[in-house]
C-alpha positions as a printed NumPy array, in Angstrom:
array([[ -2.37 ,   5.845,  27.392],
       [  0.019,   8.756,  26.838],
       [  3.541,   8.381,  28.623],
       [  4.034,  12.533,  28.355],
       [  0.288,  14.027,  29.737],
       [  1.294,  17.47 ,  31.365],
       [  3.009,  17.968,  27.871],
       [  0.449,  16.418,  25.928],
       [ -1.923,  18.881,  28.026],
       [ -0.055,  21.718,  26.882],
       [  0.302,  20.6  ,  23.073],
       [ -4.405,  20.185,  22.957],
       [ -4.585,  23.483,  24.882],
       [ -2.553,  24.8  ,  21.939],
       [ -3.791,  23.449,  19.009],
       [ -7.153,  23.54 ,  19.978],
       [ -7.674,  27.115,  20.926],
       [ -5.213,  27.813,  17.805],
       [ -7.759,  25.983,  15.815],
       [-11.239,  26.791,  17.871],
       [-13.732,  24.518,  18.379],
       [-17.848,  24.979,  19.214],
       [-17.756,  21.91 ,  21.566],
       [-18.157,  24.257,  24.412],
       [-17.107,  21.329,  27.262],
       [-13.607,  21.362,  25.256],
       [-13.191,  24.353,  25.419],
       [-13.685,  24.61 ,  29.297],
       [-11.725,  21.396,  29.545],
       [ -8.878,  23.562,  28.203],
       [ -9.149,  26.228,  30.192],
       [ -9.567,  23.811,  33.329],
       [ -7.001,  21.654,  31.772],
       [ -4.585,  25.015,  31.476],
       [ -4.953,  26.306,  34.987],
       [ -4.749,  22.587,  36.869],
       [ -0.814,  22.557,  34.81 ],
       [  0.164,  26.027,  35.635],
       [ -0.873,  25.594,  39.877],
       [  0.743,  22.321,  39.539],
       [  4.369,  23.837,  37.976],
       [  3.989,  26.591,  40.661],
       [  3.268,  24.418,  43.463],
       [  5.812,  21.843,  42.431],
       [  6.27 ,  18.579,  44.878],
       [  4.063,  20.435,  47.588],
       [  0.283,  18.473,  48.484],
       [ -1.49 ,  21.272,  46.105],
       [  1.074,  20.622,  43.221],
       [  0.837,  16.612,  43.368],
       [ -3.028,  17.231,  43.679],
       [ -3.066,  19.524,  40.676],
       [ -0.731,  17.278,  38.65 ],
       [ -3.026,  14.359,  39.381],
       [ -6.527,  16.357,  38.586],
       [ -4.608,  17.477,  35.32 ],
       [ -3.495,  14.004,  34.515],
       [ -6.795,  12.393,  34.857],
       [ -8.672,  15.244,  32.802],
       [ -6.343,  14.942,  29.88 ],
       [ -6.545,  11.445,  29.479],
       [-10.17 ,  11.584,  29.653],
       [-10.015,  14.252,  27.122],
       [ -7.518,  12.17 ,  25.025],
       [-10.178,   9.201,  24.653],
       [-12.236,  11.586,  22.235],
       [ -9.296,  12.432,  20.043],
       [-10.819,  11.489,  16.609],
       [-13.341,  14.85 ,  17.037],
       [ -9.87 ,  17.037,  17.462],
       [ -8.526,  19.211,  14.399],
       [ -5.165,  20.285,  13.484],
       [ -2.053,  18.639,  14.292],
       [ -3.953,  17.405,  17.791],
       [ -5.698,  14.717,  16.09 ],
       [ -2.771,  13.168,  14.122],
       [ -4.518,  10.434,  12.298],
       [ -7.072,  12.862,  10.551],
       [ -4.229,  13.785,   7.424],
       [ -5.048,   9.414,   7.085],
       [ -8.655,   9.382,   7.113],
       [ -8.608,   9.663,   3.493],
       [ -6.513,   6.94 ,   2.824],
       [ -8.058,   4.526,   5.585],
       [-11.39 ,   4.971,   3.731],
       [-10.1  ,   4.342,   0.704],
       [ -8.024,   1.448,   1.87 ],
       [-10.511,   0.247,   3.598],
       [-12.985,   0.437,   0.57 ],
       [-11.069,  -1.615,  -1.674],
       [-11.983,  -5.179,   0.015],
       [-13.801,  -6.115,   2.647],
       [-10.952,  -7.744,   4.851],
       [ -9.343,  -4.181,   4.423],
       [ -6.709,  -5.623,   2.415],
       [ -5.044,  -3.683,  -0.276],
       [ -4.727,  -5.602,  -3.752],
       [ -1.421,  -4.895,  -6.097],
       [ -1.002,  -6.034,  -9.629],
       [ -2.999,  -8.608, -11.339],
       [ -2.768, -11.549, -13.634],
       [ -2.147, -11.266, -17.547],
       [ -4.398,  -8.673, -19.235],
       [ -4.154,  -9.852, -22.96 ],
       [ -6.981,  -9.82 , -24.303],
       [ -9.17 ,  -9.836, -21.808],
       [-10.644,  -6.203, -21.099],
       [-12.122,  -6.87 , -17.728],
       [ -8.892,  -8.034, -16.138],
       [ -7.31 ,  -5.167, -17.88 ],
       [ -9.649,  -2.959, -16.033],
       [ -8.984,  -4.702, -12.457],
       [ -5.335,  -4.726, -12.825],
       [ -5.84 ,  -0.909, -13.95 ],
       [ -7.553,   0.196, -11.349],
       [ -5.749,  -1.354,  -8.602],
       [ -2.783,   0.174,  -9.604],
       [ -4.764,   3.875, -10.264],
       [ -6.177,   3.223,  -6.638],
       [ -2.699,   2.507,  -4.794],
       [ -1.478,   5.988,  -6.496],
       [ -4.279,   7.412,  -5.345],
       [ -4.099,   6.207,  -1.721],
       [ -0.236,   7.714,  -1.643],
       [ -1.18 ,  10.926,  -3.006],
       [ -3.974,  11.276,  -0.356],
       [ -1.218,  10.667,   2.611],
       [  0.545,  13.668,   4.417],
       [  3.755,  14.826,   2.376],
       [  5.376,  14.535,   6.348],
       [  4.661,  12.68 ,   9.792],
       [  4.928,  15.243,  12.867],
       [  6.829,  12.476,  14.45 ],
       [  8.022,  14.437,  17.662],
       [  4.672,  16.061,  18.073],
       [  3.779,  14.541,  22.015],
       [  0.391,  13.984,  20.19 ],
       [  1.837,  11.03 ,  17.848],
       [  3.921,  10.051,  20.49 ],
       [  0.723,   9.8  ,  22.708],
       [ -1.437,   7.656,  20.177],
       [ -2.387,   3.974,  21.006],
       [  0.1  ,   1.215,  19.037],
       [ -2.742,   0.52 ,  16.376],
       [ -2.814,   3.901,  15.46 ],
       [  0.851,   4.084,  15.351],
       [  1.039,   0.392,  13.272],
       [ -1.216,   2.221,  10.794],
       [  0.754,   5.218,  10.147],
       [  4.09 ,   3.293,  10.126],
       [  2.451,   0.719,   7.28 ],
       [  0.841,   3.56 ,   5.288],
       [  4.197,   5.2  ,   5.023],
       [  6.146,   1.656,   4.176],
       [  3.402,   1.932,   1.512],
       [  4.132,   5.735,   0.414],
       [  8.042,   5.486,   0.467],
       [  7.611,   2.032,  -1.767],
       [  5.81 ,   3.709,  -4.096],
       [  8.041,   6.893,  -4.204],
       [ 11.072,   4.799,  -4.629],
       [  9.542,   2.963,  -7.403],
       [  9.399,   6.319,  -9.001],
       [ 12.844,   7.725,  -7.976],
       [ 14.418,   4.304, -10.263],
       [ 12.783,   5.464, -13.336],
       [ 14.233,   9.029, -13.246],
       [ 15.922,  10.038,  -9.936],
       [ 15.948,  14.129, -11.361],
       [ 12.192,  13.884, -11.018],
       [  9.879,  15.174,  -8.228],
       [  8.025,  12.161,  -6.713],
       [  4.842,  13.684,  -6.819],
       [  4.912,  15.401,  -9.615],
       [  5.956,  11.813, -11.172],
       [  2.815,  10.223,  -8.912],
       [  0.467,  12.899, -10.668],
       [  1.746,  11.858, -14.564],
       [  2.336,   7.938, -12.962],
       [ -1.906,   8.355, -12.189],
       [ -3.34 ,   9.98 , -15.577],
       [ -1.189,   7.168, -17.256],
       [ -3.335,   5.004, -14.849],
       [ -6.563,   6.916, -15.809],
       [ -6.096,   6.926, -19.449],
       [ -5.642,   2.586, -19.277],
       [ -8.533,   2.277, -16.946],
       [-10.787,   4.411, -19.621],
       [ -9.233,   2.412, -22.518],
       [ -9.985,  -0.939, -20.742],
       [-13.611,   0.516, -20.047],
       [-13.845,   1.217, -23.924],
       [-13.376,  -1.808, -24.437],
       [-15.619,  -3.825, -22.22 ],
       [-18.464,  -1.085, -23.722],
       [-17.354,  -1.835, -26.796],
       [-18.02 ,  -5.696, -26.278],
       [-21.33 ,  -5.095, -24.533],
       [-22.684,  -3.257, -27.391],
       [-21.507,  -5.597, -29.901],
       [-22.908,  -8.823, -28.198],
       [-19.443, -10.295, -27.475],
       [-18.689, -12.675, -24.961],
       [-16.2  , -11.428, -22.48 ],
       [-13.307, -13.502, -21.692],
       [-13.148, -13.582, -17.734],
       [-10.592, -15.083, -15.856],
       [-10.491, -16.715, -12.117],
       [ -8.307, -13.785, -10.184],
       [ -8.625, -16.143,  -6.996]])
């Protein structure tokens, strides 16, 4: 529940009217939202102003609960929806698999250890170059929400530091971009391959990766 909610009030009636929205009970739950703040700042500690600030509180935590339909910076975990799906894509148990087991010679573990790799690159391109970390909206999100952003960024600034030891002159991303069509060109070679075999008749050569 948000620690901050006259502030957080403020921040939605901002970026949502800044951004618009056709959900017209939003947009009167600003405007309600809006006037129950400014009578309770002008009434201060008087019965009207603690009514006001109470009415206001309750109304934006009700309003908070449907964050996820919010755009712009009021719905902070949207810039990670990408990611999450992708993440979340990659194994069942949500878990995200690095590296693999020796690829000699055998095209279809080249092709898992490949794309693993192509698919972690991927996941840190598709995060936010930067965390609005004093926006009262991340401040206001639920401790999953905030575990989730804090791991996908241990994740990002792994991954960018991986790439800053190689050449430290570089620009991470631009390094991430040429680091992934690397990745593409081995995960099309390792494909090549396993056509290659299918269309001769070969056996492939598969190995336990449990």
């Amino acid at each position: 529940m948000p620690q901050e909610p006259l502030e957080l009030g403020k921040f939605l009636v901002s970026e949502i009217t800044d951004h618009g929205s056709g959900d017209t009970l939003t947009v009167w739950l600003m405007h309600y939202i809006a006037e129950m703040i400014a009578e309770a700042e002008k009434e201060g500690e008087s019965p009207l102003g603690r009514s006001a600030k109470k009415e206001a509180r309750e109304t934006i935590f009700k309003l908070w609960e449907h964050r996820s339909t919010f755009s712009g910076r009021a719905n902070p975990m949207k810039d990670y929806e990408g990611a999450l799906r992708l993440l979340h894509s990659l194994r069942r148990d949500g878990y995200f698999v690095f590296g693999g087991l020796d690829t000699d010679g055998d095209p279809i573990e080249a092709f898992r250890t490949g794309a693993a790799t192509l698919l972690s690159s991927l996941l840190v391109l598709s995060l936010p170059d930067r965390a609005s970390r004093q926006d009262v909206a991340v401040r206001s999100l639920s401790e999953v929400e905030k575990k989730i952003m804090r791991e996908l960024h241990v994740v990002k600034i792994r991954r960018v530091a991986k790439i800053a030891e190689v050449d430290e002159q570089e620009d991470p991303r631009g390094a991430l971009k040429r680091d992934i069509l690397e990745d593409i060109a081995r995960v099309r070679k390792s494909l090549d391959a396993i056509e290659t075999n299918l269309s001769s008749g070969s056996n492939l050569e598969m190995h336990n990766s449990s």
